[in-house]
C-alpha positions in Angstrom: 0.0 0.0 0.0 1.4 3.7 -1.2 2.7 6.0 1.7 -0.4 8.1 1.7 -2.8 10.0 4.3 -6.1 10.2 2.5 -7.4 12.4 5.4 -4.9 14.7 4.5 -5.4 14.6 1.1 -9.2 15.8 1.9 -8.2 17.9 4.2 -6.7 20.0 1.5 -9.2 19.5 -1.2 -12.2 21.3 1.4 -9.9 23.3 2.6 -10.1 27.4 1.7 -8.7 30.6 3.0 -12.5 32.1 2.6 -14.2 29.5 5.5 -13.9 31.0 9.3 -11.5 29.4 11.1 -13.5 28.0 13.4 -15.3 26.0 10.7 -14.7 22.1 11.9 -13.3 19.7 9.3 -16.5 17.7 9.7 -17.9 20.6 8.6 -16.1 21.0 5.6 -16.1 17.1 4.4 -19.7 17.8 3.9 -18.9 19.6 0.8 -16.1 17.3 -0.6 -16.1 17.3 -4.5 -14.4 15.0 -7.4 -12.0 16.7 -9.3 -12.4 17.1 -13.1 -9.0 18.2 -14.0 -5.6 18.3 -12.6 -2.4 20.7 -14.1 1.0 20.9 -13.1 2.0 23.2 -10.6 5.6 24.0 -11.4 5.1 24.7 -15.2 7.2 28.1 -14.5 10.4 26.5 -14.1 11.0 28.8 -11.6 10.8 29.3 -7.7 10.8 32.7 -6.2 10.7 34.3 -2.4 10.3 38.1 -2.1 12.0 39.1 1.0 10.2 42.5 2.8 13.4 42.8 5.0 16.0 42.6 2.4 14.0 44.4 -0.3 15.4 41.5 -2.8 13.8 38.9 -4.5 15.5 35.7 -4.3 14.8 32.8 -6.9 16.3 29.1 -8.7 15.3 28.4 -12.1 14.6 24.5 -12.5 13.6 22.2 -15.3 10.1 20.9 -14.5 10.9 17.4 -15.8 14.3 17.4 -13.7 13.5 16.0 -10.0 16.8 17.0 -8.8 16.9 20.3 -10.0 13.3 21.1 -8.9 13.8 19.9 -5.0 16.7 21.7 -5.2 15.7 25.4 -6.3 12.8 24.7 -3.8 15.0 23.8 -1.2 17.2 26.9 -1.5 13.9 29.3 -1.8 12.7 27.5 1.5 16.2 28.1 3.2 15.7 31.7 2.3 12.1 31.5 4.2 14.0 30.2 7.3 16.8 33.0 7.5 14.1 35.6 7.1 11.5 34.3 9.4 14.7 33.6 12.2 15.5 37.1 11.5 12.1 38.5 12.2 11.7 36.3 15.1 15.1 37.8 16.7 13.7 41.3 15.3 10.8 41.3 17.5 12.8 39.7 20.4 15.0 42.7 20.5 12.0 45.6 20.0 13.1 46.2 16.5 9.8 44.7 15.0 6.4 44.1 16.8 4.2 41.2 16.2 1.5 42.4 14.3 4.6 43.7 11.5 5.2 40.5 10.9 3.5 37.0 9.7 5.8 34.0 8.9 6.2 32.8 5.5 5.4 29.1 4.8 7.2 26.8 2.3 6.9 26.2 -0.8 5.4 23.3 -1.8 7.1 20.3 -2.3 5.3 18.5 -4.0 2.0 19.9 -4.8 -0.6 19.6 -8.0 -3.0 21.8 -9.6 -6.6 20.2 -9.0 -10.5 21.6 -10.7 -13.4 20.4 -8.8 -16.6 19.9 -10.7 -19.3 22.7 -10.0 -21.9 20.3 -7.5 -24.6 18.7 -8.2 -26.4 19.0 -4.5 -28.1 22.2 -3.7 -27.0 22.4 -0.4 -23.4 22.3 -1.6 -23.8 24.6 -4.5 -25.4 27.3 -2.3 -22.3 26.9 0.3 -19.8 27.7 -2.1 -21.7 30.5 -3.6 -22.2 32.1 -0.4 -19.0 31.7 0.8 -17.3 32.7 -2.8 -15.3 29.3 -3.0 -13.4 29.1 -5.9 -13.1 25.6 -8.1 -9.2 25.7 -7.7 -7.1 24.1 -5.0 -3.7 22.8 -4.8 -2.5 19.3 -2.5 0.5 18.7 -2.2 1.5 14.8 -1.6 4.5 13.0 -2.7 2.8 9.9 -4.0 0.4 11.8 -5.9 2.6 14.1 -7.0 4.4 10.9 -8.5 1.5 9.6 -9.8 0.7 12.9 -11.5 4.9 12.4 -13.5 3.5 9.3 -14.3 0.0 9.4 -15.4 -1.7 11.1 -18.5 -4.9 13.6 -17.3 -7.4 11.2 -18.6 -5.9 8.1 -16.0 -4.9 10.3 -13.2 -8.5 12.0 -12.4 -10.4 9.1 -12.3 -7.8 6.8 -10.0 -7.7 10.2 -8.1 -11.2 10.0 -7.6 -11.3 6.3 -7.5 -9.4 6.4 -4.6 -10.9 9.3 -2.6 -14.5 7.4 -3.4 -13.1 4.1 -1.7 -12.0 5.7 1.3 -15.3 7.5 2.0 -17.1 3.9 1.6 -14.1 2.5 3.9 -15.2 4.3 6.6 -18.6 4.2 6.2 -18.7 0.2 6.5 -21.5 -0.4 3.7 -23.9 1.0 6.1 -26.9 2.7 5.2 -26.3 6.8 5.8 -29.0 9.3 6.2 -29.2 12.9 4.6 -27.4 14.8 7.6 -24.5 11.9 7.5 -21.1 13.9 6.9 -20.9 11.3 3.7 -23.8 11.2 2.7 -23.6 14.2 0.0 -19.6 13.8 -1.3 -20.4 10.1 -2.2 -23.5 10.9 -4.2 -21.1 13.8 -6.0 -18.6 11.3 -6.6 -21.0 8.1 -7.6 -22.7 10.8 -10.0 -19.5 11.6 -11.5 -18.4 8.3 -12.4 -21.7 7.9 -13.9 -22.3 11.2 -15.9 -18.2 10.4 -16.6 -19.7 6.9 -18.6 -17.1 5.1 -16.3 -17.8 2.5 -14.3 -17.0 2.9 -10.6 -15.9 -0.9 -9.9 -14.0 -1.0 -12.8 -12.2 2.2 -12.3 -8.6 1.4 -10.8 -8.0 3.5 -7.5 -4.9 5.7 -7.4 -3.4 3.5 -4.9 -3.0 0.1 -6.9 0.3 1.9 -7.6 2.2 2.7 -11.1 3.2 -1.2 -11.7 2.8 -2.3 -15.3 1.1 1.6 -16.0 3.0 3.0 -19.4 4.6 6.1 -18.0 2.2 9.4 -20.3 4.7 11.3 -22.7 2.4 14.3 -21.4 1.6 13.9 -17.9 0.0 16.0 -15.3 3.0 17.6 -14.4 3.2 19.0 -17.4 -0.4 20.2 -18.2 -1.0 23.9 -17.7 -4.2 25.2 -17.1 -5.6 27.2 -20.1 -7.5 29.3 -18.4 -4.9 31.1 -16.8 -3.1 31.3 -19.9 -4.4 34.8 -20.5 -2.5 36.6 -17.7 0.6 38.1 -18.6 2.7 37.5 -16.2 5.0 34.4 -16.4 4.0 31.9 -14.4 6.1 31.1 -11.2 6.2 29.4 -8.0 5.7 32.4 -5.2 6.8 31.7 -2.0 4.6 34.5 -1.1 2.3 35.4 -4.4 0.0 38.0 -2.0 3.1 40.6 -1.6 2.2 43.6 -3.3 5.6 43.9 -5.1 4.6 40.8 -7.4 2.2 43.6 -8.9 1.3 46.9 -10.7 -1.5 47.2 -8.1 -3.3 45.8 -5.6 -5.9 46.0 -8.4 -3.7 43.5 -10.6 -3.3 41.2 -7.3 -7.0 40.5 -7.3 -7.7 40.0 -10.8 -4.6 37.8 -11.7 -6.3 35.9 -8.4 -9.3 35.8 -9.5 -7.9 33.9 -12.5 -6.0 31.2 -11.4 -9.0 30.0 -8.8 -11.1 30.2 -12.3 -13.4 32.9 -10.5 -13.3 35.8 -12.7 -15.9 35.2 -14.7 -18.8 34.3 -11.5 -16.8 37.9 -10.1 -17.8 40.0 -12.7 -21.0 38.4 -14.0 -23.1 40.9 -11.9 -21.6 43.6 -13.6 -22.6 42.9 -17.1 -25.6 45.1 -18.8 -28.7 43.1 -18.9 -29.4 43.6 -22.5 -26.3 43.5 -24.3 -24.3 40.9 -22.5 -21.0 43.5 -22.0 -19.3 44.8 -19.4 -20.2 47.8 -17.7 -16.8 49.0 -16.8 -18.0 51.6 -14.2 -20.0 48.8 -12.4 -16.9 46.8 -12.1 -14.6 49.6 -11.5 -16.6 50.2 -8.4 -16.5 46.7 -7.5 -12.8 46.5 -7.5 -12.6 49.9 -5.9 -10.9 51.4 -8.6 -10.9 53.7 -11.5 -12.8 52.9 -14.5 -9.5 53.3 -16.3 -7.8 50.8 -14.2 -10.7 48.0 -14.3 -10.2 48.5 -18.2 -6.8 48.7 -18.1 -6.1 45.1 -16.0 -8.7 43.3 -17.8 -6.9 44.1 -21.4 -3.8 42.9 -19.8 -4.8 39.7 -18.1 -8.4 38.9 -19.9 -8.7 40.3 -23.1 -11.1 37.7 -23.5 -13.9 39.2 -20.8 -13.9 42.3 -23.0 -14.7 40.7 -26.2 -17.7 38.8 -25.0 
């Protein structure tokens, strides 16, 4: 049996920066989704930490496809994240820096992947995420699955990936009959109505975890699969250690749509600020959305989606 903790692995998939803290994981399960596509997450070649003390930006290029080289940019980027996080610990030992100036930098990823959920099928799921502005987009980061994804095409890797989380849920519940308020009770209908509206069928569909054995390693894996939808900003994609900082961007402005983008929420965002008859955007709407001029909301969507514009 692969090294894996499935828990974990769900754990990341419900997890989301917009839920209060104080929101249980039980909770969360209750909205577990399938994926429906899965992209590489270092595509950019390229790792880079912006340090706020040092005013510097420190980065390793890498070849994706090159295990060695990409641990080891990674590894040096993180080694950066623990001199300056030491250093701002000591700062505020000493008076220099208070608390509140300061909030530790995590790591980069080791070994993460790009996942899509599929929009849900259950009301009471839909209606969360709406009301809680959940994006589609979230990112695990696993080594066996990350080795999976270097070894599997798209097409194999979602539904083993899926396969697998499916199984576990069952696991646990022991074949017994669950009720609507059941923490299961909604994710395995998403996922038994994905293998179905998929044409797959679920018994037949190899889990993730019967390993890579006698599996024909993809010319174009995962790892390799960038997400087209986020094609349209023109940045270069990179790994940032910390992708928030302000000096990643134009704008605050730019930090929000390019944001918007890669959680594939753009579009939901400025839906409500379309004109009823004519299907376009009415820029002043949106420019008072964003909290900006109407030169500005122009301005960033030309830049990063051309393609809003031209609907």
């Amino acid at each position: 049996m692969p090294d894996i903790d499935i828990y974990k692995t769900i754990i990341q998939i419900v997890d989301t920066d917009n839920i209060n803290d104080s929101t249980s994981n039980r909770s969360l399960i209750k909205f577990l989704l399938p994926i429906d596509s899965a992209f590489g997450y270092y595509t950019g070649n390229k790792a880079e930490f912006y340090d706020p003390q040092e005013d510097q930006i420190f980065y390793r290029n890498f070849k994706v496809e090159d295990e060695e080289s990409r641990l080891n940019s990674i590894n040096y980027i993180n080694g950066r994240i623990d001199y300056y996080n030491r250093h701002c610990d000591e700062q505020i030992k000493k008076g220099v820096l208070s608390r509140n100036e300061f909030s530790k930098i995590p790591h980069v990823y080791h070994w993460a992947v790009k996942l899509r959920l599929v929009n849900p099928i259950v009301q009471s799921t839909s209606d969360f995420m709406l009301r809680n502005n959940i994006a589609l987009i979230r990112i695990v980061d696993d080594e066996y699955i990350y080795k999976c994804a270097r070894h599997l095409s798209t097409d194999v890797f979602i539904p083993r990936f899926n396969k697998m989380i499916y199984d576990y849920l069952i696991s646990l519940s022991k074949g017994k009959t669950l009720v609507v308020q059941n923490t299961f009770y909604n994710p395995i209908l998403e996922f038994e109505d994905w293998f179905m509206s998929s044409g797959l069928d679920i018994d037949k569909t190899p889990s993730l975890l019967k390993g890579l054995k006698g599996v024909k390693k993809s010319i174009s894996p995962v790892i390799l699969d960038v997400d087209t939808k986020t094609t349209s900003i023109n940045l270069k994609p990179t790994v940032k250690a910390n992708p928030d900082y302000k000096k990643w961007y134009q704008s605050p402005i730019e930090a929000k749509i390019v944001n918007l983008i890669e959680n594939d929420s753009l579009d939901s965002f400025v839906d409500d600020c379309r004109f009823k008859n004519v299907n376009k955007i009415n820029i002043k709407k949106l420019s008072e959305k964003l909290n900006c001029s109407d030169k500005t909301a122009k301005k960033m969507l030309q830049l990063h989606a051309p393609y809003i514009l031209e609907l």
